[in-house]
ROMAR-633091 format. One record per residue (C-alpha): x, y, z; residue in three letters. Coordinates in Angstrom, 1 decimal. Example, Ala and Ser with C-alpha at 12.3 -4.5 7.8 and 13.67 -1.06 7.14 Angstrom:
<marnus>
+--------+--------+--------+---------+
!      u !      v !      w ! residuo !
+--------+--------+--------+---------+
!   12.3 !   -4.5 !    7.8 !     Ala !
!   13.7 !   -1.1 !    7.1 !     Ser !
+--------+--------+--------+---------+
</marnus>
This chain:
<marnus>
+--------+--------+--------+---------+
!      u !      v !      w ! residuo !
+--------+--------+--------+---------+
!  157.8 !   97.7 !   57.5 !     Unk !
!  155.7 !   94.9 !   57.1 !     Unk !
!  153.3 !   94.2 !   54.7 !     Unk !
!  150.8 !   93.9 !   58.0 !     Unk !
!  152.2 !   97.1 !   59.4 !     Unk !
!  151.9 !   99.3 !   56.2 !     Unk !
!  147.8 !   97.9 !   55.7 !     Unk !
!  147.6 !   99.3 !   59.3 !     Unk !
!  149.3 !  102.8 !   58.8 !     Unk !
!  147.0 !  103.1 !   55.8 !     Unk !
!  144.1 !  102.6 !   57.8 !     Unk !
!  144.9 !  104.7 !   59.9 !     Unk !
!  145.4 !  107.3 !   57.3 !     Unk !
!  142.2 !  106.5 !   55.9 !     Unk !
!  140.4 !  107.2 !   58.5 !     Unk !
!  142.3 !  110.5 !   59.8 !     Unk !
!  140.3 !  111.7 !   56.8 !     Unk !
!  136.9 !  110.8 !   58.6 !     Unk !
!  138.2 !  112.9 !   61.0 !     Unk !
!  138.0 !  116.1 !   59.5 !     Unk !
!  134.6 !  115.9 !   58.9 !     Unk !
!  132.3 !  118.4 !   61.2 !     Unk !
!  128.9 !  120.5 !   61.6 !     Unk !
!  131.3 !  123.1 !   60.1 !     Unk !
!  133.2 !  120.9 !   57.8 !     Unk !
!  130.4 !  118.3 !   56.1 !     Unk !
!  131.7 !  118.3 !   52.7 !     Unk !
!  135.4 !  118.6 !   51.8 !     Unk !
!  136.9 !  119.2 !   48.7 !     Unk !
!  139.8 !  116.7 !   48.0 !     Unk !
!  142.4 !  119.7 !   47.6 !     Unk !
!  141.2 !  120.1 !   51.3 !     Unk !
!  141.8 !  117.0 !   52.3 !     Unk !
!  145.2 !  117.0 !   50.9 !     Unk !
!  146.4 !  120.5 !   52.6 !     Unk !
!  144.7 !  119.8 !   55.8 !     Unk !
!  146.4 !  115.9 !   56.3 !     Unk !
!  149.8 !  116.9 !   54.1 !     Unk !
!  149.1 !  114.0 !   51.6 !     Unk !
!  149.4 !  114.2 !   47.8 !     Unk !
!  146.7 !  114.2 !   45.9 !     Unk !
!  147.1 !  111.0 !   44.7 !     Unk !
!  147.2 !  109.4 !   48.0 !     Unk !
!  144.3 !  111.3 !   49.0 !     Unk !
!  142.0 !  109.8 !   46.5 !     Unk !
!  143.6 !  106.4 !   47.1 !     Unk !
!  142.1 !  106.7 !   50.6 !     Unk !
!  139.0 !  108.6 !   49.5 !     Unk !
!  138.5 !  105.4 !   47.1 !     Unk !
!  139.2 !  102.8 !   49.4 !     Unk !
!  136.1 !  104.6 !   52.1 !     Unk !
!  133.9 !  105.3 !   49.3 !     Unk !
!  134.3 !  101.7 !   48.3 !     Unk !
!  133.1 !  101.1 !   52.4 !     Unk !
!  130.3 !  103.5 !   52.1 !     Unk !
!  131.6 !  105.3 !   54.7 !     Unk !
!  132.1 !  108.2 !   52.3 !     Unk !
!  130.0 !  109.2 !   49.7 !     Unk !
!  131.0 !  111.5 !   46.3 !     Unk !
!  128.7 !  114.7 !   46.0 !     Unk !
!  128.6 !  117.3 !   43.4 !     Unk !
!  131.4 !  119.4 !   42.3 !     Unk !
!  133.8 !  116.9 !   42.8 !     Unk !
!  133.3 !  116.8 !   46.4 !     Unk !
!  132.8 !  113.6 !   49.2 !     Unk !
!  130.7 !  113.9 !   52.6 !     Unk !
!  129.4 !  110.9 !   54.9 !     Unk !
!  128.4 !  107.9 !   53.4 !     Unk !
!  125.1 !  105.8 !   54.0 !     Unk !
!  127.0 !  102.8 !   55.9 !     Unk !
!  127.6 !  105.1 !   58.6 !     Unk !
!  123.4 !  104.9 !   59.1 !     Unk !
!  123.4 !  101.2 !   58.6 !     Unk !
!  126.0 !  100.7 !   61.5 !     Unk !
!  124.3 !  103.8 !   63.7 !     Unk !
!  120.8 !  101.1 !   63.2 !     Unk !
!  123.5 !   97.8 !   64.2 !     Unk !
!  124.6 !   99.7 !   66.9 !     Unk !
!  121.5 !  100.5 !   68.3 !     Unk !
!  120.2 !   96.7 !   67.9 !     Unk !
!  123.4 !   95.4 !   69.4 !     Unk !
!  125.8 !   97.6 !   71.7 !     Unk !
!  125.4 !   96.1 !   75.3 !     Unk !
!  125.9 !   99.5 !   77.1 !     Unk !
!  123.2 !  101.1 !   74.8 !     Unk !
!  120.9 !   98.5 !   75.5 !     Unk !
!  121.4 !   98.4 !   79.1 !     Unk !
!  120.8 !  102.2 !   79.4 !     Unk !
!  117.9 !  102.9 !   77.3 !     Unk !
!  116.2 !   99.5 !   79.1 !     Unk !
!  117.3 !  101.0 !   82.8 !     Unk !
!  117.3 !  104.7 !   81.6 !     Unk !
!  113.5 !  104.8 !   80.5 !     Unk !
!  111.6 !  103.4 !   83.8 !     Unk !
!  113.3 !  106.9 !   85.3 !     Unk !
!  112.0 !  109.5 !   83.1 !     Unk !
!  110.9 !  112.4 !   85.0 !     Unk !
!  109.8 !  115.8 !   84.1 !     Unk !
!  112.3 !  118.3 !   84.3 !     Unk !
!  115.5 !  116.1 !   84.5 !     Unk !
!  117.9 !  114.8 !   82.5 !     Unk !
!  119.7 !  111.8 !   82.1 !     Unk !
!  122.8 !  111.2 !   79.8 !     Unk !
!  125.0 !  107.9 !   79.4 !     Unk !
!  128.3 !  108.5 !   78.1 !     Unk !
!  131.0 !  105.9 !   76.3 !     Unk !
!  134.6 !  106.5 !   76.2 !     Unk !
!  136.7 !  106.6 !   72.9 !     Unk !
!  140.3 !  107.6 !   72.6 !     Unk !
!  140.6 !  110.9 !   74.6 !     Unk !
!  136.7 !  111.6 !   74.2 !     Unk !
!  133.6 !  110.8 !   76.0 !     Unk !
!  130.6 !  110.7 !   73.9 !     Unk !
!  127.1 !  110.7 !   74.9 !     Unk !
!  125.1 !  107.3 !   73.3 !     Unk !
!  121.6 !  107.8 !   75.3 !     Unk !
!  119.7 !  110.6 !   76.3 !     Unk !
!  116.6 !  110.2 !   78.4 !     Unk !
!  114.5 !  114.0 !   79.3 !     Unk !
!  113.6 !  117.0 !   77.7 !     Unk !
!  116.1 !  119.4 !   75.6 !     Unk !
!  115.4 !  122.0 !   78.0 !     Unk !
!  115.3 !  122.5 !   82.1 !     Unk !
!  113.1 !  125.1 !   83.8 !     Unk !
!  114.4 !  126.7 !   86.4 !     Unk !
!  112.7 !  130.1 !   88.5 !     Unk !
!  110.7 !  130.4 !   85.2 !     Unk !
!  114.0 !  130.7 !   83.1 !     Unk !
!  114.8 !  127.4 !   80.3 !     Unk !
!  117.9 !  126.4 !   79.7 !     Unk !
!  119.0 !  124.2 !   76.5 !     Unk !
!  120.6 !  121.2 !   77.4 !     Unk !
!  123.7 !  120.9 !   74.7 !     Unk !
!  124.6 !  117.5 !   75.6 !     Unk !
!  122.9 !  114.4 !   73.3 !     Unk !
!  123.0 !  111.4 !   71.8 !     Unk !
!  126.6 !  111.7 !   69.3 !     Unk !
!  127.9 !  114.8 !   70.9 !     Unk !
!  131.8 !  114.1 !   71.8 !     Unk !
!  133.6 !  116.4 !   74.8 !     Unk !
!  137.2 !  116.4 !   76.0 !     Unk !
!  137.9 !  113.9 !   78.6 !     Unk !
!  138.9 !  116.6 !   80.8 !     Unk !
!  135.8 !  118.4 !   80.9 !     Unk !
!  132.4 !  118.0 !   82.5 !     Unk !
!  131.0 !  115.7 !   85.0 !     Unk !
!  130.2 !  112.7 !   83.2 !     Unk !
!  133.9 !  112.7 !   81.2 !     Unk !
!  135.7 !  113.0 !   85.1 !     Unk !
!  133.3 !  110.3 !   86.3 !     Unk !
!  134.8 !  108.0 !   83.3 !     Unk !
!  138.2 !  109.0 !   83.9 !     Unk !
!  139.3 !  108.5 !   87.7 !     Unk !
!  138.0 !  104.7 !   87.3 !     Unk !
!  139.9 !  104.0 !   83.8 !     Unk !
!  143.1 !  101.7 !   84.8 !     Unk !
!  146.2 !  103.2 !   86.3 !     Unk !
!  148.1 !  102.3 !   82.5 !     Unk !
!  145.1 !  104.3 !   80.7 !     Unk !
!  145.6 !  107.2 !   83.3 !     Unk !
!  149.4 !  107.6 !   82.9 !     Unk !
!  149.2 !  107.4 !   79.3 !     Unk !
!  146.4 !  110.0 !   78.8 !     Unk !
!  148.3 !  112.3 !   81.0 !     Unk !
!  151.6 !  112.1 !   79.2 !     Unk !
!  149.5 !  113.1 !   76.1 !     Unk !
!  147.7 !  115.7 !   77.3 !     Unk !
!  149.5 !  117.3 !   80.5 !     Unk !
!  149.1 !  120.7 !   79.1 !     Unk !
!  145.0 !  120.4 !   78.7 !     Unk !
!  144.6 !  118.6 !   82.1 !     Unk !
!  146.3 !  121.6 !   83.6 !     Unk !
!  144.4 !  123.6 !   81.6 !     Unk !
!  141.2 !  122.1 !   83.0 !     Unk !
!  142.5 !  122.4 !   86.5 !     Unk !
!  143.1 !  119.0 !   87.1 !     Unk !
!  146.4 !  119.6 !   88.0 !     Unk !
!  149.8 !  120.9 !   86.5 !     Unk !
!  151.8 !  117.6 !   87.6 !     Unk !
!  151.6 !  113.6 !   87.6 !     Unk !
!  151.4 !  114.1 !   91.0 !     Unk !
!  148.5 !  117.1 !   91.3 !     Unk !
!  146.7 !  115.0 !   88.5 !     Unk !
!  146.5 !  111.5 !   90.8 !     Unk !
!  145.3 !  113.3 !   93.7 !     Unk !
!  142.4 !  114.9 !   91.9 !     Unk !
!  141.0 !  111.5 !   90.4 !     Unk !
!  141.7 !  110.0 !   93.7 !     Unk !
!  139.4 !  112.9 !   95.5 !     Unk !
!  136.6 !  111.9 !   92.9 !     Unk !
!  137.0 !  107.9 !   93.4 !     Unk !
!  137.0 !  108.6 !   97.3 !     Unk !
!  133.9 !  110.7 !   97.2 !     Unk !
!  132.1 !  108.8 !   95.2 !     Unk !
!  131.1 !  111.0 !   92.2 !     Unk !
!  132.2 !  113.8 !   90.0 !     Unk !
!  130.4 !  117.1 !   89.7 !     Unk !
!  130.9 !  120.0 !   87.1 !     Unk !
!  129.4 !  123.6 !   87.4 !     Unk !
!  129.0 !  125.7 !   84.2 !     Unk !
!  131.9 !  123.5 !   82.3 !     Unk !
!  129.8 !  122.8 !   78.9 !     Unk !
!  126.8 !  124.9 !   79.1 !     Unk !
!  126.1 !  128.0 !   81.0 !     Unk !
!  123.8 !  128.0 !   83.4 !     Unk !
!  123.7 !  124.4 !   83.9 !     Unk !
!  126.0 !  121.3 !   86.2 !     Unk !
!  126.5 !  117.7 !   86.3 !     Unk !
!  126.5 !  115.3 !   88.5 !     Unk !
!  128.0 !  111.9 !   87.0 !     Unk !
!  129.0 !  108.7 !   88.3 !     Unk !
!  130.9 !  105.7 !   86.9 !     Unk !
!  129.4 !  102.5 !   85.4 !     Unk !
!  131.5 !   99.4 !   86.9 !     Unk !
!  131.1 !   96.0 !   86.0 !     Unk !
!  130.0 !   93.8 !   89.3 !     Unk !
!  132.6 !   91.4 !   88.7 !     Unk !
!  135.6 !   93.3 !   88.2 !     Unk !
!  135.0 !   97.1 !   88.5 !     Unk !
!  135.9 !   97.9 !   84.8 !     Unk !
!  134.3 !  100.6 !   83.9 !     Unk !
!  132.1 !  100.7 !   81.0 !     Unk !
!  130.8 !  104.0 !   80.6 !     Unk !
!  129.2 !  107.0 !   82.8 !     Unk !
!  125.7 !  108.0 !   83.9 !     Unk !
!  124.6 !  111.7 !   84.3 !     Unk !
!  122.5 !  114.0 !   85.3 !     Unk !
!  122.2 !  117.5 !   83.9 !     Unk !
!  121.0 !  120.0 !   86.5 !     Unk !
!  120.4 !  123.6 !   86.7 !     Unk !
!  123.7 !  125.2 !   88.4 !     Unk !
!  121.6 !  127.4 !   90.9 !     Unk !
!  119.7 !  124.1 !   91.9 !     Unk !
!  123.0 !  122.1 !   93.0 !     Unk !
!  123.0 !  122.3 !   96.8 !     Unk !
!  124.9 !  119.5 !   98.5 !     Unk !
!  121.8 !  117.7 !   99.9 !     Unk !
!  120.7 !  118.0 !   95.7 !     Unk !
!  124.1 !  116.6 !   94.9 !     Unk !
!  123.5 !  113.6 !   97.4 !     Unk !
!  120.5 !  112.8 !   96.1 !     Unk !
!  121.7 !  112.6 !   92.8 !     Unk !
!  125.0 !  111.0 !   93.4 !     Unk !
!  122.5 !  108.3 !   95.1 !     Unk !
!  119.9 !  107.9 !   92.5 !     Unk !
!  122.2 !  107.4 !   90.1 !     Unk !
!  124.7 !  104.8 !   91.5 !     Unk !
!  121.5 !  103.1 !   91.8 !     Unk !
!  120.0 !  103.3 !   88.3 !     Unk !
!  124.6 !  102.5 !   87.4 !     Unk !
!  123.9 !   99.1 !   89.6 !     Unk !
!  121.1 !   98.4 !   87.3 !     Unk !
!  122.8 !   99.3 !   83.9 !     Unk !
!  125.5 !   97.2 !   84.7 !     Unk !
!  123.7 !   93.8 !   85.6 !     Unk !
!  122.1 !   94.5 !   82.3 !     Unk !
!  125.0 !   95.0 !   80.5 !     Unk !
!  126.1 !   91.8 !   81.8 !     Unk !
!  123.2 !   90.1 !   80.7 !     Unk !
!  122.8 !   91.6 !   77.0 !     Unk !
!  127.2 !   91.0 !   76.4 !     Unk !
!  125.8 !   87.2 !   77.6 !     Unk !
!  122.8 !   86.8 !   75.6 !     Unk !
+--------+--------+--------+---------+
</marnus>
């Protein structure tokens, strides 16, 4: 192995430790750290040093490490800078309207993570309120959920046949289908239609509909663009209406994407 190729492998080693870091798990002990990833304690502590040093982790009493303050400086540079967050909260906030909910998802490795949220943390619905799980830093499965199918029937055929091959099992699971075959068909039903729609998936009570954000020039797609709904309220002239309103405000967010990756 190169010299190259081991500083990458302890990298990625490094930051396996990140994570394993939770609402459930927000400090860890490095005797944790070193049962849960199978490294030594020595090595451990070589990696807790080395993101310590990067502020990413931070040492807390009782010989203990949580999150570090860089994470907050690059949460602030993210916000200033990311073209997709920009785009969205500049489109997202001429639409706010009482009662509904919009979310723009990003895509990293097999997860879909919401980056803007835009509407109250509840819906009302026949007098009843429902708590809207979904915000800003939340990450859900690729598989599950409107807004995470919307993303993935437009990633490329390559990304598609490489995230099924890893996950098969949890796409069947999700019943996206229990074949390569099954699997295509079902992202080729959501491309052809137009939008993806989820009942129940995340949150009880509540649906999604989501549709893609593509890139006018080439049809990449950058992210997704939601909209939380009480499940009782999604007829299929609701659905429409949705799907349309937000391939519209998608249009929009992707112009300005262009224009803040430009400027």
């Amino acid at each position: 192995m190169t010299a190259k190729e081991t500083a990458s492998s302890s990298l990625g080693k490094a930051f396996e430790i990140l994570d394993l870091f939770s609402l459930d798990r927000p400090i860890l002990r490095i005797e944790e750290i070193s049962s849960l990833l199978g490294y030594t304690r020595s090595t451990a502590y070589r990696y807790l040093k080395a993101l310590c040093d990067a502020g990413l982790l931070a040492p807390s009493s009782g010989a203990t490490y949580a999150l570090g303050p860089r994470i907050i400086e690059l949460e602030h540079l993210l916000q200033l800078t990311d073209p997709l967050y920009k785009a969205g909260r500049k489109v997202l906030r001429t639409l706010h309207a009482e009662n509904r909910v919009l979310l723009l998802h990003n895509l990293y490795r097999d997860r879909v993570l919401c980056i803007y949220k835009e509407g109250p943390d509840t819906l009302v619905h026949k007098g009843r309120r429902i708590v809207v799980r979904r915000a800003r830093g939340v990450p859900f499965p690729l598989f599950q959920g409107a807004a995470s199918l919307a993303l993935l029937a437009y990633l490329s055929p390559h990304r598609v046949r490489q995230t099924y091959l890893r996950n098969a099992p949890a796409i069947a699971a999700a019943d996206l289908g229990d074949s390569w075959d099954g699997f295509r068909r079902n992202l080729a039903a959501i491309r052809r239609r137009g939008y993806a729609i989820s009942r129940e998936r995340i949150t009880p009570n509540l649906g999604g509909v989501a549709v893609p954000i593509l890139l006018p020039a080439d049809k990449r797609v950058v992210g997704s663009l939601a909209q939380t709904l009480p499940s009782e309220s999604m007829t299929d002239a609701v659905i429409e209406e949705s799907a349309q309103r937000l391939w519209t405000a998608s249009e929009q967010i992707a112009a300005e994407y262009m224009q803040a990756s430009a400027g």
